[in-house]
PATI-790765 format. One record per residue (C-alpha): residue number from 1; x, y, z. Coordinates in nm, 2 decimals. Example, Ala and Ser with C-alpha at 12.3 -4.5 7.8 and 13.67 -1.06 7.14 Angstrom:
2
  resi      c1      c2      c3
     1    1.23   -0.45    0.78
     2    1.37   -0.11    0.71
//
This chain:
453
  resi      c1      c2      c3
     1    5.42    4.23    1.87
     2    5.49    4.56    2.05
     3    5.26    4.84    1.91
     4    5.60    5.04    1.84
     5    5.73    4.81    1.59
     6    5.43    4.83    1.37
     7    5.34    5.07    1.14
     8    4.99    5.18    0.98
     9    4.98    5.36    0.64
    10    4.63    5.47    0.48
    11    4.69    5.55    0.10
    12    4.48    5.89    0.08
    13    4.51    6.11   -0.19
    14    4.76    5.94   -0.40
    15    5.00    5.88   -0.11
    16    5.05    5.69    0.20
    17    4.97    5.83    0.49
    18    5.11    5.69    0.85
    19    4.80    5.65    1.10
    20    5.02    5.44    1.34
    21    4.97    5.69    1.70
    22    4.57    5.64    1.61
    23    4.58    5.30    1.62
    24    4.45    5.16    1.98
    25    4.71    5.02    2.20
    26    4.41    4.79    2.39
    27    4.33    4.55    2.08
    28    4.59    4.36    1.84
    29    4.63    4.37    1.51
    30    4.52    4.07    1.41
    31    4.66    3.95    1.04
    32    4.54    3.64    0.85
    33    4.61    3.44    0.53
    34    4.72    3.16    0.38
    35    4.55    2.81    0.33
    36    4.34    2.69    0.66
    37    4.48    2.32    0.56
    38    4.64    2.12    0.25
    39    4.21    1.99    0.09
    40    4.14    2.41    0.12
    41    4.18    2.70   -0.13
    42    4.36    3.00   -0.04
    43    4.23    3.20    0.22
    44    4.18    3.57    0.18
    45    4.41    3.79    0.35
    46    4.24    4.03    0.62
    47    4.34    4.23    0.88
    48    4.16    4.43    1.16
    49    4.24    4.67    1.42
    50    4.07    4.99    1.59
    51    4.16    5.34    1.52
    52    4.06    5.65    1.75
    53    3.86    5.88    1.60
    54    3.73    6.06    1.95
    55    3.70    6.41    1.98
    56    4.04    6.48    2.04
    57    4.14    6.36    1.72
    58    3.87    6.56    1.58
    59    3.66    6.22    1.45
    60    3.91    6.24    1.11
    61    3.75    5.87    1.04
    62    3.43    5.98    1.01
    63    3.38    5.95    0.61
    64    3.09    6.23    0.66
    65    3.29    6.44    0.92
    66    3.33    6.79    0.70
    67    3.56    6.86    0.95
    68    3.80    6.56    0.96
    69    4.15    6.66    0.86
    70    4.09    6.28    0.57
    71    3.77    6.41    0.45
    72    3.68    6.34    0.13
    73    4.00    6.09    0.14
    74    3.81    5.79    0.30
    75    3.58    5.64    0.05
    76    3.53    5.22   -0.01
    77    3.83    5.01   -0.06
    78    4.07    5.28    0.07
    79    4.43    5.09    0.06
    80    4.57    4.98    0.40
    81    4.96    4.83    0.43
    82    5.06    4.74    0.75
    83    5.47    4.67    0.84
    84    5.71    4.63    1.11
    85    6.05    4.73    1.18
    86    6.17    4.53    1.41
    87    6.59    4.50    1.34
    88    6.59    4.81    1.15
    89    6.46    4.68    0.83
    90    6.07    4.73    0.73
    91    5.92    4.42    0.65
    92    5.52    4.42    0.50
    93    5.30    4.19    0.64
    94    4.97    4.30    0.49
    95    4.86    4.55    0.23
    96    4.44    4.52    0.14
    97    4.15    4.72    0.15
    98    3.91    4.85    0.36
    99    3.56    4.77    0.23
   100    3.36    5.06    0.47
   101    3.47    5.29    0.77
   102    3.19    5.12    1.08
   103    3.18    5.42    1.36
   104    3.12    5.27    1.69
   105    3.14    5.43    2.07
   106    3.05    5.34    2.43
   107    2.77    5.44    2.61
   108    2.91    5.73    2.78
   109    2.97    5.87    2.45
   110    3.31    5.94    2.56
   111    3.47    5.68    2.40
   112    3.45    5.68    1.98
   113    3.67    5.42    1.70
   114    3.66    5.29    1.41
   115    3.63    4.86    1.39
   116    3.85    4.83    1.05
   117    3.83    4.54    0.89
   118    4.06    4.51    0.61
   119    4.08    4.26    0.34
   120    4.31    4.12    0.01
   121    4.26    4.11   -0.32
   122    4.17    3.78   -0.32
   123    3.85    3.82   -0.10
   124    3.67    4.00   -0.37
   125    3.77    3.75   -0.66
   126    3.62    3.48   -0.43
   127    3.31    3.67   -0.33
   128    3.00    3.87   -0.52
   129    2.86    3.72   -0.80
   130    3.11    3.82   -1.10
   131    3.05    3.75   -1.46
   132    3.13    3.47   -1.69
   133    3.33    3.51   -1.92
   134    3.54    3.34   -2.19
   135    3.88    3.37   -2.34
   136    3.74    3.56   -2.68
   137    3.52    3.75   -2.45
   138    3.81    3.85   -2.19
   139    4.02    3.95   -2.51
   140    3.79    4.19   -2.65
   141    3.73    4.39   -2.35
   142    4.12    4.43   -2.23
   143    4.18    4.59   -2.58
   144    3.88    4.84   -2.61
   145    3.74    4.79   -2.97
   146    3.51    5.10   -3.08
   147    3.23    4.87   -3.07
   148    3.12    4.51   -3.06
   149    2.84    4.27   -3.04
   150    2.87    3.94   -2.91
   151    2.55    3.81   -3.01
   152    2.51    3.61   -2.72
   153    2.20    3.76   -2.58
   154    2.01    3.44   -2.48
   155    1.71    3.24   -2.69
   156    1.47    3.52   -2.57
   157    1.69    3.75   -2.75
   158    1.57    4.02   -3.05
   159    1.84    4.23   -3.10
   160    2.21    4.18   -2.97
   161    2.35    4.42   -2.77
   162    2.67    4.68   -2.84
   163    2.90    4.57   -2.48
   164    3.14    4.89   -2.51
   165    2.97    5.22   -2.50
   166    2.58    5.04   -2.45
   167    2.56    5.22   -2.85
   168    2.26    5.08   -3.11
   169    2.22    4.73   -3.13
   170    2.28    4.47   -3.38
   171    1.92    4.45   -3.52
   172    1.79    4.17   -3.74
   173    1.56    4.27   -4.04
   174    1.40    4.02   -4.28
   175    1.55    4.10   -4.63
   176    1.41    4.35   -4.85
   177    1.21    4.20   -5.15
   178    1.28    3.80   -5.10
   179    1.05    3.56   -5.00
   180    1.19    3.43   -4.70
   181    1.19    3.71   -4.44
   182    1.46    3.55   -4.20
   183    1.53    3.60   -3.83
   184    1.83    3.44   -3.70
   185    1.78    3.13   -3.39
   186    1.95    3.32   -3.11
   187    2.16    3.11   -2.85
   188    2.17    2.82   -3.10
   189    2.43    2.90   -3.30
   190    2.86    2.76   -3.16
   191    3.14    2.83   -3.29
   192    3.33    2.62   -3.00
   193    3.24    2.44   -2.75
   194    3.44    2.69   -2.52
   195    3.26    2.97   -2.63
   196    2.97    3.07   -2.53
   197    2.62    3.04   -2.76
   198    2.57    3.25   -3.07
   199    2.34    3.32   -3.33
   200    2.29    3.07   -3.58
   201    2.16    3.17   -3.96
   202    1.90    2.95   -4.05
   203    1.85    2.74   -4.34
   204    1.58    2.85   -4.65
   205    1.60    3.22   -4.47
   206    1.73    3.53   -4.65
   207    1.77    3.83   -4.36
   208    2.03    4.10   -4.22
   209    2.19    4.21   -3.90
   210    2.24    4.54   -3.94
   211    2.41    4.83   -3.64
   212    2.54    5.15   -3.67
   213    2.82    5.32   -3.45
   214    2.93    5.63   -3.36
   215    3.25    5.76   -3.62
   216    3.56    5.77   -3.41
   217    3.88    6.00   -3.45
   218    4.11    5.72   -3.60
   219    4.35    5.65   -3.88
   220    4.33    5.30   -3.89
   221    4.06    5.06   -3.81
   222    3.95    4.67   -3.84
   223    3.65    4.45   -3.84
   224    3.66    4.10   -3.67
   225    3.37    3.85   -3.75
   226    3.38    3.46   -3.62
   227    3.16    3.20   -3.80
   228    3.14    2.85   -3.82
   229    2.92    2.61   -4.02
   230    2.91    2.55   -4.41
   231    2.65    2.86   -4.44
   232    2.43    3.01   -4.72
   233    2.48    3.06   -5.08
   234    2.59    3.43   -5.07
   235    2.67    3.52   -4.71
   236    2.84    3.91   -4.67
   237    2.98    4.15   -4.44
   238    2.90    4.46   -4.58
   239    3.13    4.79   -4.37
   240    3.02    5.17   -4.48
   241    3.28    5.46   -4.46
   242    3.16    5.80   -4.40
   243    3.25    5.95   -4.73
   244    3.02    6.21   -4.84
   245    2.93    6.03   -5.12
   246    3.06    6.32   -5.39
   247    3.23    6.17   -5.73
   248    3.56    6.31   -5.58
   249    3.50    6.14   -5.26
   250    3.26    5.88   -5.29
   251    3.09    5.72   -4.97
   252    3.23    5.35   -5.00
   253    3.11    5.02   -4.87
   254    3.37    4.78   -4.83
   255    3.19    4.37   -4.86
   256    3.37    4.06   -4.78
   257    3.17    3.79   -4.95
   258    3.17    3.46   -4.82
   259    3.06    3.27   -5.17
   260    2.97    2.89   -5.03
   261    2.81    2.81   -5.36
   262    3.18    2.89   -5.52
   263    3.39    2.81   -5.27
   264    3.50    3.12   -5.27
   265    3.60    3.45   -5.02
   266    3.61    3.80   -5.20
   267    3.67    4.13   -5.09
   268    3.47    4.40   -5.33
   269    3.46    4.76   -5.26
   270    3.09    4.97   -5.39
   271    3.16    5.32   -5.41
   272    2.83    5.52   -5.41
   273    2.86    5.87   -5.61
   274    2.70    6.18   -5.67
   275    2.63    6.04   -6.09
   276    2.64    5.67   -5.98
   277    2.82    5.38   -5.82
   278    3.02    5.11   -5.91
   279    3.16    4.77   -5.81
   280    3.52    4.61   -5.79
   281    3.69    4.29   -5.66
   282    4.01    4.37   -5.48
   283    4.08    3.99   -5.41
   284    3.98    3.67   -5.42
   285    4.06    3.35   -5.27
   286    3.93    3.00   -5.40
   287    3.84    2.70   -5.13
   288    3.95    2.99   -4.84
   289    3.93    2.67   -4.58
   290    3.60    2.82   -4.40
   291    3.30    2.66   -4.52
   292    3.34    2.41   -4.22
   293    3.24    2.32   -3.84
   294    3.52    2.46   -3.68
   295    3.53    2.86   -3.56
   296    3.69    3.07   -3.85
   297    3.79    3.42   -3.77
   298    3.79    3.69   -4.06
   299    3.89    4.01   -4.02
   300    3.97    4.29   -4.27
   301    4.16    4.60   -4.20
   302    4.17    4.97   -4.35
   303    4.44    5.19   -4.30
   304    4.50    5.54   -4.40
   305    4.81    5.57   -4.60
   306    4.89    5.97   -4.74
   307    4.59    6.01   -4.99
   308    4.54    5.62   -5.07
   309    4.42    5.36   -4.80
   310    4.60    5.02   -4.75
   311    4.39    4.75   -4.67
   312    4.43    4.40   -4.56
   313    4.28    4.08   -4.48
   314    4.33    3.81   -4.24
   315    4.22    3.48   -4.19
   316    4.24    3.27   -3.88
   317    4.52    3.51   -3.74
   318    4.70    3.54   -4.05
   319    4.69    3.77   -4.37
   320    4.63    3.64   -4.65
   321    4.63    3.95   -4.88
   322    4.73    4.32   -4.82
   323    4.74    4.63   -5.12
   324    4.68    4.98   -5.14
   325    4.43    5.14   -5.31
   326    4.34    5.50   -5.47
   327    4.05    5.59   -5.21
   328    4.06    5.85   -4.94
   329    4.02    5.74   -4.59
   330    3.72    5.76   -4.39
   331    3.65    5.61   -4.04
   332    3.34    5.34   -4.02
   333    2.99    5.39   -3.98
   334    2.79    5.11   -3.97
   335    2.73    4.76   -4.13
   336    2.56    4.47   -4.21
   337    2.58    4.11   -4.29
   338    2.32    3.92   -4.50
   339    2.29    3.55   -4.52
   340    2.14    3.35   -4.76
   341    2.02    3.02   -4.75
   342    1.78    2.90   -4.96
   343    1.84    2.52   -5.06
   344    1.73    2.22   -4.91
   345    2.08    2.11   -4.87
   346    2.24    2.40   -4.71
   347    2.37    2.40   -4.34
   348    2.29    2.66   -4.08
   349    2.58    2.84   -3.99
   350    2.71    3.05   -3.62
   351    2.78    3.41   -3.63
   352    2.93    3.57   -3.34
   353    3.15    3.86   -3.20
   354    3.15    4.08   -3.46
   355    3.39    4.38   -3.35
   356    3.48    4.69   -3.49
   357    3.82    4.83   -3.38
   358    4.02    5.17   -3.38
   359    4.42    5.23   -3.38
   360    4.42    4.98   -3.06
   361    4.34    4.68   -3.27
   362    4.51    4.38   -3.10
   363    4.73    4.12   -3.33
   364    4.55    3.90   -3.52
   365    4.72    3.61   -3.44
   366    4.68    3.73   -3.06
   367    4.28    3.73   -3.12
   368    4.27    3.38   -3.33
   369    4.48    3.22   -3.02
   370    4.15    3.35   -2.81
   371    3.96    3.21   -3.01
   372    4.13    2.89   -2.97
   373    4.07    2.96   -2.62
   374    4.42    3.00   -2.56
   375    4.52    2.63   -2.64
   376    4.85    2.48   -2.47
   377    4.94    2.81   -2.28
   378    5.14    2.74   -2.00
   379    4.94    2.76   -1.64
   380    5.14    3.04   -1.50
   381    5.12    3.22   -1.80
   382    4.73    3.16   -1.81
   383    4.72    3.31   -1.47
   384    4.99    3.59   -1.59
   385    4.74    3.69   -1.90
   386    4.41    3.63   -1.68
   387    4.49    3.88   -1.46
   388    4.65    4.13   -1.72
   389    4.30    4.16   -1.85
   390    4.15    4.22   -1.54
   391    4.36    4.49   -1.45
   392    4.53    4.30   -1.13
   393    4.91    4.36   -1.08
   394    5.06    4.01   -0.98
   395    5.44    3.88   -0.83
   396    5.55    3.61   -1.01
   397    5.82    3.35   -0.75
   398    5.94    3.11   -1.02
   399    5.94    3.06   -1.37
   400    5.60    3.09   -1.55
   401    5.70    2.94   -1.84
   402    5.80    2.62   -1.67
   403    5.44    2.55   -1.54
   404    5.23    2.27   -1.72
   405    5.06    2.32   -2.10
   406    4.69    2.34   -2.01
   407    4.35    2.30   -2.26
   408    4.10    2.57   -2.41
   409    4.02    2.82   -2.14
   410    3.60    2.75   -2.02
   411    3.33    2.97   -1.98
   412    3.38    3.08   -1.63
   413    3.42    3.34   -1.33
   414    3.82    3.44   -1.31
   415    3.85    3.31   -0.97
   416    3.74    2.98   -1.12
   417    3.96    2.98   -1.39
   418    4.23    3.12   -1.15
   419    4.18    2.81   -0.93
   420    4.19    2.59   -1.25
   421    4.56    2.70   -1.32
   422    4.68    2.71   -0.97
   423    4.55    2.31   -0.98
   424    4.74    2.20   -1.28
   425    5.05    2.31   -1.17
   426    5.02    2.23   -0.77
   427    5.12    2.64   -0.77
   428    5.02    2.90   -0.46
   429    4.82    3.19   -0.50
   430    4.81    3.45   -0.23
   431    4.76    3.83   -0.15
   432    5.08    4.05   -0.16
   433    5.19    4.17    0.16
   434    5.37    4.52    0.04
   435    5.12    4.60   -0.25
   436    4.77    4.59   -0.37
   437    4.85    4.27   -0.61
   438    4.80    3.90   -0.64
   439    5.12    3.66   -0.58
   440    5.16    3.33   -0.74
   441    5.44    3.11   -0.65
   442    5.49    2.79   -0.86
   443    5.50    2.44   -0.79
   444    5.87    2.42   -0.93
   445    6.00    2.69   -0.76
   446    5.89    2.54   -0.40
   447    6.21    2.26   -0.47
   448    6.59    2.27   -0.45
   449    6.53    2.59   -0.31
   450    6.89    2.78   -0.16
   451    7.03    2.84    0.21
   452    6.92    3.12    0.34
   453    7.14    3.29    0.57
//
């Protein structure tokens, strides 16, 4: 291809910049993608060429050049598009980025360019060492909750860690006054076998995670808890408000009381005054359907209503009681669950993920189908949601709804559960050429395909 036809844009400064008369006539540009053969994954896309920067262009690719007419512009993973033009219509062939700017010259010194190597989206998904992640996992961090601990820290754990804002741990204190001064058996606790280790509460233990959290600037929030197990006698999620604890305004703590010994789930309400306190039950539920082996999610949710709050709670991504109630509205502070297990014949249970969110608090019943770990989704819509999470635009060729039902989404890196997807339905998955984004192109959409012209 004639140098003429092609065109080189640098995206600098929020817009695209053509570079094309810096671009050396002596070397090609030299484009790759695609699968090398049919047993191979997709290959990244990557492009390289050479760009002057001698002194008559004033060395503008020097990233350090204080001079260079892009300084300050050319920093890591700069965006690079490359088009041609060759019947009057501009066709992309590439768009990636450019990982560094590597300054080379000849020995004369006469002689200076930049070797860029450019590369798709794709080449960074397959490379580095990313994290593991599952569907629950993914979930919470698209939506942003105000805080949340995961409690899977690992068996050398002794406190779980806050993953939002790195705020105070979730801390584990034997309780106050019993006997049996419990710590919970980090890492050995499930909730499914998609999910990745929890805590587990031990049997004959009494004990408490407690955490606190900064008070955030909302007028609605939520807390999310997942267990699993038959569990204690008297296990509760106690939440405290920031009231300033005055008769008028009390401080109040808000306790969802998981009664095994009962069968029963209760939500109370303790309001802590300047002359006293006092207890209520604002609902209860007989054989709830939790005291089991399989994950149960619970969450319970406090709005702000004019001078009353309406609250809610949901179970398994459905609500199973909402009212209002006579209380002013106050924004979280901290909380704590206690377990309690002190029989012979009780059962350990898991507790996991417990998340406290603001006004961005994600549907229920789109959490509980995490949870599930996004059972009998559709593989193009798997890859669809995978990479909405991650932040990753993506072009869709074909209909992702007519790609094949696939199981609970694993434990794994997204490029492995990427490649999962694109192997149940026989799909493609490839670098754009006109924009930094991902393209998938399904298996159904490769047939009966029309006459082009």
């Amino acid at each position: 291809m004639a140098y003429p036809e092609a065109k080189v844009e640098f995206l600098l400064g929020g817009a695209y910049v053509d570079v094309t008369t810096d671009v050396y006539v002596r070397g090609r540009i030299n484009i790759t993608c695609g699968r090398k053969d049919r047993g191979s994954r997709p290959s990244p896309s990557r492009c390289r060429f050479y760009l002057k920067n001698s002194p008559e262009v004033r060395a503008r690719y020097s990233p350090v050049n204080p001079t260079g007419e892009y300084y300050g512009l050319l920093l890591p993973n700069t965006v690079c598009r490359i088009s041609v033009n060759p019947n009057g219509t501009q066709w992309y062939r590439f768009c990636g980025v450019i990982p560094d700017f590597v300054l080379d010259r000849n020995a004369t010194d006469l002689d200076r360019w930049v070797a860029v190597d450019a590369f798709g989206l794709l080449y960074a998904l397959q490379g580095g060492d990313p994290p593991a992640y599952n569907a629950l996992r993914r979930h919470i961090n698209h939506y942003g909750p105000l805080a949340c601990w995961p409690l899977t820290d690992g068996s050398d754990a002794r406190q779980g860690s806050e993953i939002v804002t790195g705020g105070e741990p979730m801390r584990a204190v034997g309780k106050s006054g019993s006997f049996f001064q419990g710590q919970p058996n980090w890492s050995r606790g499930d909730l499914a076998p998609w999910l990745s280790s929890v805590v587990q509460l031990p049997d004959n233990t009494r004990g408490q995670l407690t955490a606190t959290m900064q008070p955030a600037d909302v007028t609605s929030w939520a807390v999310d808890f997942f267990r699993s197990g038959l569990g204690g006698d008297d296990d509760t999620l106690t939440v405290y408000d920031t009231g300033p604890g005055t008769d008028a305004d009390p401080l109040n703590a808000y306790i969802v009381v998981a009664d095994r010994s009962a069968n029963q789930l209760r939500l109370d309400v303790t309001f802590y005054g300047e002359t006293g306190t006092g207890t209520s039950t604002l609902w209860a539920q007989d054989d709830p359907g939790i005291f089991d082996e399989s994950p149960h999610m619970i969450r319970f949710v406090i709005e702000q209503s004019g001078a009353e709050i309406a609250w809610s709670l949901i179970i398994d991504g459905e609500t199973v009681a909402f009212a209002t109630d006579p209380t002013l509205y106050h924004p979280p502070t901290r909380l704590r669950y206690d377990w309690g297990v002190t029989t012979a014949t009780a059962d350990p249970s898991s507790l996991g993920y417990v998340t406290c969110w603001g006004d961005t608090a994600p549907d229920a019943a789109d959490t509980w189908k995490a949870v599930l770990g996004n059972l009998r989704e559709p593989a193009g819509r798997r890859i669809e949601r995978l990479c909405l999470e991650e932040g990753i635009p993506l072009r869709v060729i074909g209909s992702l709804d007519d790609t094949p039902l696939m199981g609970p989404q694993m434990n794994a890196t997204l490029m492995s559960l990427l490649e999962a997807a694109i192997a149940v339905d026989g799909s493609t998955l490839t670098d754009a050429t006109d924009e930094l984004a991902l393209e998938i192109r399904t298996n159904r959409s490769k047939y009966s395909q029309g006459v082009s012209a």
